[in-house]
CHARMM-style PDB file with segment names, atoms N, HN, CA, C and O in Angstrom:
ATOM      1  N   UNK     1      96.007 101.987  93.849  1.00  0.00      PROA
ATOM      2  CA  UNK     1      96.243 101.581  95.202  1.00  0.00      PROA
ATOM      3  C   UNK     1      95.793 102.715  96.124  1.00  0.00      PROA
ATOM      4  O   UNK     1      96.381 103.778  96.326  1.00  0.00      PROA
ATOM      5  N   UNK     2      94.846 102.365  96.550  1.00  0.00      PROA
ATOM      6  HN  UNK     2      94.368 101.502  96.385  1.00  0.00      PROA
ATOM      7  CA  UNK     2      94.079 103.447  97.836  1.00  0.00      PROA
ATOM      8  C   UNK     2      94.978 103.447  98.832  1.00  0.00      PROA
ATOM      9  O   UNK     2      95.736 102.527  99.139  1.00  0.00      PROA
ATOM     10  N   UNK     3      94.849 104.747  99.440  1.00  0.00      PROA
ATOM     11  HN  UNK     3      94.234 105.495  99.191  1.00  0.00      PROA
ATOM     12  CA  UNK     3      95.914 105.189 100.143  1.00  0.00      PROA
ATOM     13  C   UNK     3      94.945 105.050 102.072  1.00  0.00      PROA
ATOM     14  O   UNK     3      94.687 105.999 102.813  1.00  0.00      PROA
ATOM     15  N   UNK     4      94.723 103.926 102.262  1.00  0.00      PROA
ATOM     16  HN  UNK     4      94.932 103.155 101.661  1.00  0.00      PROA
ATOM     17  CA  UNK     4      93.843 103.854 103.218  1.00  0.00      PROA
ATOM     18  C   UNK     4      93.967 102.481 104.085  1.00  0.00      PROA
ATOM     19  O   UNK     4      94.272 101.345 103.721  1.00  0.00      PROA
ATOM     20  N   UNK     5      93.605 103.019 105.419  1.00  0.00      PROA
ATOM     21  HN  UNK     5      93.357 103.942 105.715  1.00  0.00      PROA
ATOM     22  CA  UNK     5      93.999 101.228 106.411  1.00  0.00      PROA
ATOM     23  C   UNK     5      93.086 100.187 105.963  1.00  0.00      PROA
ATOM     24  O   UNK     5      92.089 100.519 105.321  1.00  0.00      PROA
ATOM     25  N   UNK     6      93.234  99.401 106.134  1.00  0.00      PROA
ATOM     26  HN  UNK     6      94.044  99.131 106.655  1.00  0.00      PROA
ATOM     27  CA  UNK     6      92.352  98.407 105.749  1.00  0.00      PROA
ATOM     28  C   UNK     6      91.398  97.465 107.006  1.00  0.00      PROA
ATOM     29  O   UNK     6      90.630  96.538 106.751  1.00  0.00      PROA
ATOM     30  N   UNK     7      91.703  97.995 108.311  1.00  0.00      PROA
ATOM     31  HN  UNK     7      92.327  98.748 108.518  1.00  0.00      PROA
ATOM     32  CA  UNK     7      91.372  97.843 109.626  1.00  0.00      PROA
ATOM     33  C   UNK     7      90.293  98.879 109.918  1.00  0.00      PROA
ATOM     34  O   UNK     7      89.086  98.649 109.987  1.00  0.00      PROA
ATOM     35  N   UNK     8      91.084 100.403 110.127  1.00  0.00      PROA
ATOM     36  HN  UNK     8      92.065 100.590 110.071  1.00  0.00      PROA
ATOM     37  CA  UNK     8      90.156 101.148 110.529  1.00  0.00      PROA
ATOM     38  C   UNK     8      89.593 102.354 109.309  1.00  0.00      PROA
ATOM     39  O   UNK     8      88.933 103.393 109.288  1.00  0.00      PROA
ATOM     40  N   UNK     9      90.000 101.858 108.782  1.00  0.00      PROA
ATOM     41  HN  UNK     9      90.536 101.014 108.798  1.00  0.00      PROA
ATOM     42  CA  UNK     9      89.279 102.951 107.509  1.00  0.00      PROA
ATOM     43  C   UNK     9      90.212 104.513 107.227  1.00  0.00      PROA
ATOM     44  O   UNK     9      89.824 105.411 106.480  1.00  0.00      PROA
ATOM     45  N   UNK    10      91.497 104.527 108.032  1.00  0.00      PROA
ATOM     46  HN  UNK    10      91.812 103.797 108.639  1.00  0.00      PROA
ATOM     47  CA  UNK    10      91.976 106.350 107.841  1.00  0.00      PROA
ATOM     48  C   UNK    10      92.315 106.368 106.507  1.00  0.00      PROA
ATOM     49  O   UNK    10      93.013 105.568 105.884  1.00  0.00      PROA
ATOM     50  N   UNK    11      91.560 107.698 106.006  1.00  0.00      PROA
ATOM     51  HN  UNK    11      90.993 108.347 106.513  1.00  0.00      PROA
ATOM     52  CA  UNK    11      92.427 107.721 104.921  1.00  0.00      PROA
ATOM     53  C   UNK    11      93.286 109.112 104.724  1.00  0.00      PROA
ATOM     54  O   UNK    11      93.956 109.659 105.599  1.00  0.00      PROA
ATOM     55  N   UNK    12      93.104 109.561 103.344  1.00  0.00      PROA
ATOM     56  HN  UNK    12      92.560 109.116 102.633  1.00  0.00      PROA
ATOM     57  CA  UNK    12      93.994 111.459 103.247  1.00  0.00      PROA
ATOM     58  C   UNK    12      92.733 112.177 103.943  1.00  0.00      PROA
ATOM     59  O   UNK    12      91.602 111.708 104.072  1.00  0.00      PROA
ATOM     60  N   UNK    13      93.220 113.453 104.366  1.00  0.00      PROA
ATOM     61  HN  UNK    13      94.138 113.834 104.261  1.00  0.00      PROA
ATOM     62  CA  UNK    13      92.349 114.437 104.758  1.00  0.00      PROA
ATOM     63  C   UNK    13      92.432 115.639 104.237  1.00  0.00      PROA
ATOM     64  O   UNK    13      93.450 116.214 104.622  1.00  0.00      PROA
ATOM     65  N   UNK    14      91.874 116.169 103.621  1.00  0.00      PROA
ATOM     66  HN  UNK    14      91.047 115.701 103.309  1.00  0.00      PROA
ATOM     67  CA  UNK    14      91.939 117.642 103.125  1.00  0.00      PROA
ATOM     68  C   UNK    14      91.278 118.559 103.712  1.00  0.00      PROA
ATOM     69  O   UNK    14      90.260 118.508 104.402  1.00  0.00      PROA
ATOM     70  N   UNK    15      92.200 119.754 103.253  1.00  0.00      PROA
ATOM     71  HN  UNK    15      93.027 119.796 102.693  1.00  0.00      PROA
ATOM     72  CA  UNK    15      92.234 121.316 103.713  1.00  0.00      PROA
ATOM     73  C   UNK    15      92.804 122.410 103.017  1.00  0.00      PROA
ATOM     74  O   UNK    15      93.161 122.394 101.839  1.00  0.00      PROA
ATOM     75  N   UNK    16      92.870 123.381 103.822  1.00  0.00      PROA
ATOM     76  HN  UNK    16      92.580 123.394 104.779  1.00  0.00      PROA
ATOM     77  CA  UNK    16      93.524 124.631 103.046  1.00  0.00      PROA
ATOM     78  C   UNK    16      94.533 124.740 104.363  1.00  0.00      PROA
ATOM     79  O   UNK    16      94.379 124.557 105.571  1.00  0.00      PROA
ATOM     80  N   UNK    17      95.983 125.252 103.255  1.00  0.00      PROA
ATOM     81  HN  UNK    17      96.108 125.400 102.274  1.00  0.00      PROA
ATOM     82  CA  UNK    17      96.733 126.363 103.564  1.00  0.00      PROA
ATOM     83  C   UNK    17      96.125 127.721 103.928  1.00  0.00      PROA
ATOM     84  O   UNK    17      95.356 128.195 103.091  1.00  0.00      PROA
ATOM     85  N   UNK    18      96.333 128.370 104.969  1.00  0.00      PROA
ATOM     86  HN  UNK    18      96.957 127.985 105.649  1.00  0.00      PROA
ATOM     87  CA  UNK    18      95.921 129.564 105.084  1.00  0.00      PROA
ATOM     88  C   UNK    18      96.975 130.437 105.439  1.00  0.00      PROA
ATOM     89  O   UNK    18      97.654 130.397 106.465  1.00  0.00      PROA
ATOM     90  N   UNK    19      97.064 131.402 104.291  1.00  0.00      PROA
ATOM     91  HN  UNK    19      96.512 131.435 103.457  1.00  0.00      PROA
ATOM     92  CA  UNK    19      98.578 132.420 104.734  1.00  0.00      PROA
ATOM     93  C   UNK    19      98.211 133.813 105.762  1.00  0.00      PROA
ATOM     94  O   UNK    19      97.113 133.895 106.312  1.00  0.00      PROA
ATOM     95  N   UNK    20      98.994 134.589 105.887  1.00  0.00      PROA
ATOM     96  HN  UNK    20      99.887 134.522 105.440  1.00  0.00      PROA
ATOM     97  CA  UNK    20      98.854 135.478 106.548  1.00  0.00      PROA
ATOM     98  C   UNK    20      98.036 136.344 105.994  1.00  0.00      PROA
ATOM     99  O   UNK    20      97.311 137.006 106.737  1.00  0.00      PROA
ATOM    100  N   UNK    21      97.980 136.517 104.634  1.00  0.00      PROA
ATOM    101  HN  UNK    21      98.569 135.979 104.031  1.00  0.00      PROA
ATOM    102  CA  UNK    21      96.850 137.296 103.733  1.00  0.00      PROA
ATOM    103  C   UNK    21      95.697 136.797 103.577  1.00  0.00      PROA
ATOM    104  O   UNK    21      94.734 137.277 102.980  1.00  0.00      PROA
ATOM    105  N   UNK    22      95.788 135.907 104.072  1.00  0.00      PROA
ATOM    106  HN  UNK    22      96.570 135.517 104.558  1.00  0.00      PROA
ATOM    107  CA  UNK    22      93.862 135.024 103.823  1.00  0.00      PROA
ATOM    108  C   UNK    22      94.082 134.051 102.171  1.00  0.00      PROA
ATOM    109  O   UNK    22      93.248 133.501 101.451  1.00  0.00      PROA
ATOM    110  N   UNK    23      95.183 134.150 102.090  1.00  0.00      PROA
ATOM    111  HN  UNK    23      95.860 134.596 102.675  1.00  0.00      PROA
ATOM    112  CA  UNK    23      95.428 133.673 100.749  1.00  0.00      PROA
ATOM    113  C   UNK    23      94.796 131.908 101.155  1.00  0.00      PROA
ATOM    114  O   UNK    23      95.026 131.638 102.334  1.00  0.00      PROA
ATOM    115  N   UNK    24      94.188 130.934 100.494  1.00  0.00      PROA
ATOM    116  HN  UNK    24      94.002 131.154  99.537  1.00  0.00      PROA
ATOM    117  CA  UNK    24      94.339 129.395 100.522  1.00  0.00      PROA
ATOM    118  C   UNK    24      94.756 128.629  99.387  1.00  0.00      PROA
ATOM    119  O   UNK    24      94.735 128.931  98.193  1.00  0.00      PROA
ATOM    120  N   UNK    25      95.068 127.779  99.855  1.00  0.00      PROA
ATOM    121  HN  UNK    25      95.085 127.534 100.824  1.00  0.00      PROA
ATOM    122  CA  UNK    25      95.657 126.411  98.716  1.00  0.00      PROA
ATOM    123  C   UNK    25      95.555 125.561  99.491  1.00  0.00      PROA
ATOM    124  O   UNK    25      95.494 125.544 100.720  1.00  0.00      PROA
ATOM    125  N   UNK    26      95.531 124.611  98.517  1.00  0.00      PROA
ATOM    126  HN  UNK    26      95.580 124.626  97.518  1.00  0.00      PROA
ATOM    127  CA  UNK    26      94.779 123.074  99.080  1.00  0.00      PROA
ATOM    128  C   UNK    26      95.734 122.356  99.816  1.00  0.00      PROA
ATOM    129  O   UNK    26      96.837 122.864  99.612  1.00  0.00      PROA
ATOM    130  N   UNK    27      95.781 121.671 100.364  1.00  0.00      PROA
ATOM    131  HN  UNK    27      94.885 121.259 100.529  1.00  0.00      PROA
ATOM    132  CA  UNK    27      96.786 120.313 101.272  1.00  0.00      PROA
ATOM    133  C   UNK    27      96.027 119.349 101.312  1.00  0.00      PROA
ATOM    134  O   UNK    27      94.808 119.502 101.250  1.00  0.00      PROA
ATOM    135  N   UNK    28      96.720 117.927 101.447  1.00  0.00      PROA
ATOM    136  HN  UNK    28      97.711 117.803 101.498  1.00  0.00      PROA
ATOM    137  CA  UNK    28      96.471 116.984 101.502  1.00  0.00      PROA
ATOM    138  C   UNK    28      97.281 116.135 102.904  1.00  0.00      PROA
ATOM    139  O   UNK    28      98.503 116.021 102.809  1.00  0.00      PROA
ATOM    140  N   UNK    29      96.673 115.626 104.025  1.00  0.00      PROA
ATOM    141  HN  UNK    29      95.680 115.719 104.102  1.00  0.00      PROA
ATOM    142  CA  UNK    29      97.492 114.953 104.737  1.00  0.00      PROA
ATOM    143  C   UNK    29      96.903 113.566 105.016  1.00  0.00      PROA
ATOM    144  O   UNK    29      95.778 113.114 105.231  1.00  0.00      PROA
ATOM    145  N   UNK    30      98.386 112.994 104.900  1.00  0.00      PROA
ATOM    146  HN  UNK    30      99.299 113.361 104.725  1.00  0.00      PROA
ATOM    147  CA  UNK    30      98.237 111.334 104.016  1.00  0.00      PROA
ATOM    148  C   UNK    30      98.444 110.436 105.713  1.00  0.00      PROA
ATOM    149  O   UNK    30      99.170 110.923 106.580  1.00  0.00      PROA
ATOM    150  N   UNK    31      97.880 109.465 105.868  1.00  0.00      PROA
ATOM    151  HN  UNK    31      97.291 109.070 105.164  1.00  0.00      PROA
ATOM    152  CA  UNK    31      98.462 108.853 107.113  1.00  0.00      PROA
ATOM    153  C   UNK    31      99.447 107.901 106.857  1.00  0.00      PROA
ATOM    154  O   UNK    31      99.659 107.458 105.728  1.00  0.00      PROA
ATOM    155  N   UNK    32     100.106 107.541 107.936  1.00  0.00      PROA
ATOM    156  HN  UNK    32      99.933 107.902 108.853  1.00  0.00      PROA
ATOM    157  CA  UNK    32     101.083 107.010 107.752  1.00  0.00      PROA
ATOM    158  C   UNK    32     100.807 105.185 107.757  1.00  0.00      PROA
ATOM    159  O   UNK    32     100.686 104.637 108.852  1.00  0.00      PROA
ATOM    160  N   UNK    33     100.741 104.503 106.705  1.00  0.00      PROA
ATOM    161  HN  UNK    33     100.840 104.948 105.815  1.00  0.00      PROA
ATOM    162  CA  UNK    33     100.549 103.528 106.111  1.00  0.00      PROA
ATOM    163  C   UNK    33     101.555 102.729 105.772  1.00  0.00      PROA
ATOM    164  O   UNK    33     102.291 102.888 104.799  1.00  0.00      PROA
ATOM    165  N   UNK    34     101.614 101.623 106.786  1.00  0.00      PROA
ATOM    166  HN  UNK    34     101.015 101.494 107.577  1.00  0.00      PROA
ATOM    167  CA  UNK    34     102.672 100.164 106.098  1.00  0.00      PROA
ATOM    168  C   UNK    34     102.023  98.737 105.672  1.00  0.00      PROA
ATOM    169  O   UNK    34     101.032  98.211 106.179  1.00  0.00      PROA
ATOM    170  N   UNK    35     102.756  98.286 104.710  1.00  0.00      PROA
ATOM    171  HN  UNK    35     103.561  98.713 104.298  1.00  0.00      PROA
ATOM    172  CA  UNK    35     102.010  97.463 104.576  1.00  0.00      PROA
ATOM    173  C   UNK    35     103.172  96.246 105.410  1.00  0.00      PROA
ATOM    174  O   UNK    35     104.384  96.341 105.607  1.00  0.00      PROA
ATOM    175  N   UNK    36     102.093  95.024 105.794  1.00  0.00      PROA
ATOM    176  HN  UNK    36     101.109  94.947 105.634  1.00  0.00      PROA
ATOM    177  CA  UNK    36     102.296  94.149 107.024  1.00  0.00      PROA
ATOM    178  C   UNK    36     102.229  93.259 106.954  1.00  0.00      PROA
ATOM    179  O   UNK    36     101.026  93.062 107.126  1.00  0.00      PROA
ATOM    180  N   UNK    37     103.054  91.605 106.673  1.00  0.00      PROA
ATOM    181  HN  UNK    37     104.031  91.766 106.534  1.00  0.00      PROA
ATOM    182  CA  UNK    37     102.419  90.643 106.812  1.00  0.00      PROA
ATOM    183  C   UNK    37     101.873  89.830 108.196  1.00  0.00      PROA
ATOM    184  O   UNK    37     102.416  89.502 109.251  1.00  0.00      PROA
ATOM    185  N   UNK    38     100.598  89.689 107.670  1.00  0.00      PROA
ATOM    186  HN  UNK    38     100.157  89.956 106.813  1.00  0.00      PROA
ATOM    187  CA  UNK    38      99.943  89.302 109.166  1.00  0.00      PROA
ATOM    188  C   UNK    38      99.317  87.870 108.427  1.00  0.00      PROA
ATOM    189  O   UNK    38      99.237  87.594 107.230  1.00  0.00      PROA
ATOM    190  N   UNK    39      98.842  86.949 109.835  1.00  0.00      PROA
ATOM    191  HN  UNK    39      98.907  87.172 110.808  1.00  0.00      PROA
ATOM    192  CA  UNK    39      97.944  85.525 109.413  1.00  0.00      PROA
ATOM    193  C   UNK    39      96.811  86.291 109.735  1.00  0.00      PROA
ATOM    194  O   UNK    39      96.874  87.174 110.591  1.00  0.00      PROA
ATOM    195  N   UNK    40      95.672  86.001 109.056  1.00  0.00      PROA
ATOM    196  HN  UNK    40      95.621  85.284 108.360  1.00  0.00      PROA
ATOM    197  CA  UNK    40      94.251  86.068 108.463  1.00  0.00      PROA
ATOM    198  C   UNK    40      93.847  84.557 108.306  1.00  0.00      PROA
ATOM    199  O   UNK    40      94.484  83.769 107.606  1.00  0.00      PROA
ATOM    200  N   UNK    41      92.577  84.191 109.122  1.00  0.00      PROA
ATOM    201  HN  UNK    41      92.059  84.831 109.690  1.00  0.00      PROA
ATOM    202  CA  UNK    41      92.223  82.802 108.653  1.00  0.00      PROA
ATOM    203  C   UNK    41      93.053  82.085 108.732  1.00  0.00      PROA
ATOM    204  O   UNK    41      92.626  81.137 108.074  1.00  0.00      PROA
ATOM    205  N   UNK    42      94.378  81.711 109.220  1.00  0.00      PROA
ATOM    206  HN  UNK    42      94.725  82.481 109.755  1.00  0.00      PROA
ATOM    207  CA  UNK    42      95.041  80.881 109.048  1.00  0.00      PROA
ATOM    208  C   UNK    42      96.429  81.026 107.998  1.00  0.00      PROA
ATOM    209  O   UNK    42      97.528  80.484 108.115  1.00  0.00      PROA
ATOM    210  N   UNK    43      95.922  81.985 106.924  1.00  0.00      PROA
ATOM    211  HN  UNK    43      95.029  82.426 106.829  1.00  0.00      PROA
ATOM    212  CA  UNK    43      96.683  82.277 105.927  1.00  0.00      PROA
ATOM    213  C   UNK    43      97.575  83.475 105.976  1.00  0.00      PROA
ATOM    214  O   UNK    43      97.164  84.458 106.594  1.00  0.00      PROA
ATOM    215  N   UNK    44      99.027  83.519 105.261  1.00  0.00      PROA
ATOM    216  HN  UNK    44      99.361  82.721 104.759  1.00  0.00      PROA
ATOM    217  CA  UNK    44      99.367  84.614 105.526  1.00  0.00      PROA
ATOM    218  C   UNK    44      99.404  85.486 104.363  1.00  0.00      PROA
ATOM    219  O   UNK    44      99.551  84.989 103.247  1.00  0.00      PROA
ATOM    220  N   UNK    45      99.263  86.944 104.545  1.00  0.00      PROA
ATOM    221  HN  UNK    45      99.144  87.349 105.452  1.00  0.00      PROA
ATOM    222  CA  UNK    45      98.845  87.773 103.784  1.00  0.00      PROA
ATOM    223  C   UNK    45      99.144  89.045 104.130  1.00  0.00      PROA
ATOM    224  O   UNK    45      99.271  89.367 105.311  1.00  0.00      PROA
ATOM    225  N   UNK    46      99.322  90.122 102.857  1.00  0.00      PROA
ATOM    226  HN  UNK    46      99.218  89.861 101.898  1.00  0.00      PROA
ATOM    227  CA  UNK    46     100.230  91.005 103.083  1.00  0.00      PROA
ATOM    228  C   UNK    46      98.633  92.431 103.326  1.00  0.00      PROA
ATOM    229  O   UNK    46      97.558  92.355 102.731  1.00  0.00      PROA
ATOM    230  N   UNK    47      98.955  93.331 104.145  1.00  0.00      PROA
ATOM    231  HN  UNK    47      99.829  93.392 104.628  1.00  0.00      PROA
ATOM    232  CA  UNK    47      97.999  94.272 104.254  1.00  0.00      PROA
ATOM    233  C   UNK    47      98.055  95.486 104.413  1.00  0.00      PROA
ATOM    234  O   UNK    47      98.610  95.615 105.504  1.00  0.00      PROA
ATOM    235  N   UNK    48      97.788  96.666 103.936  1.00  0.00      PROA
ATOM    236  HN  UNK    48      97.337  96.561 103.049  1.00  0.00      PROA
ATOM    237  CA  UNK    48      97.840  97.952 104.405  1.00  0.00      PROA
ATOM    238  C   UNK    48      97.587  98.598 105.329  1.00  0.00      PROA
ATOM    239  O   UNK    48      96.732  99.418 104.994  1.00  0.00      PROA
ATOM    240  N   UNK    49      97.949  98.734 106.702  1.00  0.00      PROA
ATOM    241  HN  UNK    49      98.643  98.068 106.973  1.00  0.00      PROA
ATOM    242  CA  UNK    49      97.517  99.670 107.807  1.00  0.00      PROA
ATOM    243  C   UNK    49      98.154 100.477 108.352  1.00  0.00      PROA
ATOM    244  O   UNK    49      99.369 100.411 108.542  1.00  0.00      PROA
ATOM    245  N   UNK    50      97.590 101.152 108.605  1.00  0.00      PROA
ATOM    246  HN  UNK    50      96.604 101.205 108.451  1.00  0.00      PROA
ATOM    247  CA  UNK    50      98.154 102.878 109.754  1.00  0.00      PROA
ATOM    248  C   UNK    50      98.793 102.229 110.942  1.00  0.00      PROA
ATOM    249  O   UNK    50      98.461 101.148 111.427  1.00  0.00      PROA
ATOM    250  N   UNK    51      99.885 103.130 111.407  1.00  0.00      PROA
ATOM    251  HN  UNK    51     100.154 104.009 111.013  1.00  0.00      PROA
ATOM    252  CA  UNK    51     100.618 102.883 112.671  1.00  0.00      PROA
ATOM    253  C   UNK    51      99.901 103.051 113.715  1.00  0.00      PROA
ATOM    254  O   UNK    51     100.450 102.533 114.688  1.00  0.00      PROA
ATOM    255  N   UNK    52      98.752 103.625 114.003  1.00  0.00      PROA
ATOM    256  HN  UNK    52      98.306 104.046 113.213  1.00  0.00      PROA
ATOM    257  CA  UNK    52      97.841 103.425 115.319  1.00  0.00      PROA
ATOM    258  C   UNK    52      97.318 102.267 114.998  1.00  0.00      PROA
ATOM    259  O   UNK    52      97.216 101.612 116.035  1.00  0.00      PROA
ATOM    260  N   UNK    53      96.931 101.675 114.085  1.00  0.00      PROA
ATOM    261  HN  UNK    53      97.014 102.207 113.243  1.00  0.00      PROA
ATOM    262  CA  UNK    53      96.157  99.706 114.672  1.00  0.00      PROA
ATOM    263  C   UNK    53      97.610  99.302 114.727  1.00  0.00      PROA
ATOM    264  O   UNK    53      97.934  98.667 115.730  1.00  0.00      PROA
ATOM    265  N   UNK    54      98.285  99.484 114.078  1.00  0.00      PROA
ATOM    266  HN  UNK    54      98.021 100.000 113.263  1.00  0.00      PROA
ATOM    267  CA  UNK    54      99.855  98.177 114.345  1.00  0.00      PROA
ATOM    268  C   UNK    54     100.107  99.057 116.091  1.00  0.00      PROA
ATOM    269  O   UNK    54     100.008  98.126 116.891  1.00  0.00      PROA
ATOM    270  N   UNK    55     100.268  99.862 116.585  1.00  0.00      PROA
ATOM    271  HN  UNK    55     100.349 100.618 115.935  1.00  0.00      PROA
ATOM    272  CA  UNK    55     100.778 100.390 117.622  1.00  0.00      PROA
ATOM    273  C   UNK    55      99.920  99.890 118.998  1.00  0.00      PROA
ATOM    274  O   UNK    55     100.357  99.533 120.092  1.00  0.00      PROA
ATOM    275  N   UNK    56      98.214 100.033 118.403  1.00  0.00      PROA
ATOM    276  HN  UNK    56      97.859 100.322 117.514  1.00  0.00      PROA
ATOM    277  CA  UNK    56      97.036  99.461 119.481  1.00  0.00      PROA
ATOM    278  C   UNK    56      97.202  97.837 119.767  1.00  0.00      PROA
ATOM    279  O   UNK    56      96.955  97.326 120.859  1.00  0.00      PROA
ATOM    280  N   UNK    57      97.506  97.360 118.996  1.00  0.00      PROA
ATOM    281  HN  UNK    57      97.707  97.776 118.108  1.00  0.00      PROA
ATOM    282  CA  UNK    57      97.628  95.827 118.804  1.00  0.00      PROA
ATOM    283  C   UNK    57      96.474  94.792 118.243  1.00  0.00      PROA
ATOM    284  O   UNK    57      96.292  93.586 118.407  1.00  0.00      PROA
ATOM    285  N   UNK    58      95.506  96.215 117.217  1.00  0.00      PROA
ATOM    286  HN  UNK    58      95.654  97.195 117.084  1.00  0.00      PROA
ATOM    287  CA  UNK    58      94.615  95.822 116.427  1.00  0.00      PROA
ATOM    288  C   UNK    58      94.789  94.486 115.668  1.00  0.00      PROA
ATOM    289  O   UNK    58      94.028  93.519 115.630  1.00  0.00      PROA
ATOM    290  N   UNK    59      96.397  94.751 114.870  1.00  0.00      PROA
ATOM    291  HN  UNK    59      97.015  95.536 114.902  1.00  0.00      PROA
ATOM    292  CA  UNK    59      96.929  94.146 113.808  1.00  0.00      PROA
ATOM    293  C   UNK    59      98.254  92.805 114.368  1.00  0.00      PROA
ATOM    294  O   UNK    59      99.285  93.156 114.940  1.00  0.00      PROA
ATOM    295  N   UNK    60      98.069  91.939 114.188  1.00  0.00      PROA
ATOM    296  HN  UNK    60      97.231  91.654 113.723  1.00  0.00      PROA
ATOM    297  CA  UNK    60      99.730  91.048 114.974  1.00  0.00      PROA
ATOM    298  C   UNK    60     100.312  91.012 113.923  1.00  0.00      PROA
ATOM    299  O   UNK    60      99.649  90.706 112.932  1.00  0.00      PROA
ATOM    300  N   UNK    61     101.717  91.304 113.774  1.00  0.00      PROA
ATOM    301  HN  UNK    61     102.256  91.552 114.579  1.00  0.00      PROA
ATOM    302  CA  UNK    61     102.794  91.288 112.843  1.00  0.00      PROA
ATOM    303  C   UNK    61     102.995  89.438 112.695  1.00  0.00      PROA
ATOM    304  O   UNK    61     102.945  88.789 113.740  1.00  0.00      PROA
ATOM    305  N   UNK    62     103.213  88.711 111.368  1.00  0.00      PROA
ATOM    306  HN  UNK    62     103.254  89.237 110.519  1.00  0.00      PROA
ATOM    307  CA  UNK    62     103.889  87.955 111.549  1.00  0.00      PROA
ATOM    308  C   UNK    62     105.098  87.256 111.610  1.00  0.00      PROA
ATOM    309  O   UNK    62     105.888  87.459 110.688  1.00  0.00      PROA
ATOM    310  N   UNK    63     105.412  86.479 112.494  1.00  0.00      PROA
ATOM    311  HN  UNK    63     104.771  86.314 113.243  1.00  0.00      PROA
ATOM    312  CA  UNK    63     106.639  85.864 113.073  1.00  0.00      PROA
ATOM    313  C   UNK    63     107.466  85.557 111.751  1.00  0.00      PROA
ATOM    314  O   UNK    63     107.054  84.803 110.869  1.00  0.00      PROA
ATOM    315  N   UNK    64     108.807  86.299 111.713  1.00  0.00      PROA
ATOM    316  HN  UNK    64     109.142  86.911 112.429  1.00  0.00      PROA
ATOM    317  CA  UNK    64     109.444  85.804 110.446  1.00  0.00      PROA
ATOM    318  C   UNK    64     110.080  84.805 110.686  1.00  0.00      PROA
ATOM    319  O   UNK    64     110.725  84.947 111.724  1.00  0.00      PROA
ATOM    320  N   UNK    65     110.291  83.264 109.934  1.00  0.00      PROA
ATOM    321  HN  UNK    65     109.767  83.149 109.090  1.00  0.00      PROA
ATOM    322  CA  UNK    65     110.730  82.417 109.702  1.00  0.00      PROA
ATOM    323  C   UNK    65     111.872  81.929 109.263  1.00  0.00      PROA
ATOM    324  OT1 UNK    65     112.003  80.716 109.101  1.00  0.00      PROA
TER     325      UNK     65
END
């Protein structure tokens, strides 16, 4: 399971830790990803996206029943 929106494409980003000694180690920063049921086509269906498309109003949540 890819850790990625399925709208706009964010996924992890990598880097280094950098200490006060110049020392590095790796990091990983993950976005923040829910998955959503939304209608698609008519159909409803469950999807992975980042809180900026659900927040932009990329994505419509669907109406629970």
């Amino acid at each position: 399971m890819s850790n990625k929106c399925e709208i706009c494409g964010k996924g992890p980003l990598a880097g280094n830790l950098v200490s006060h000694s110049n020392r590095k180690t790796r990091k990983v920063s993950k976005p923040n990803i829910q998955k959503v049921k939304t209608e698609i086509d008519g159909t409803a269906t469950r999807i992975r996206v980042c809180t900026r498309c659900l927040r932009s109003g990329k994505v419509e949540k669907r109406a629970a029943n």
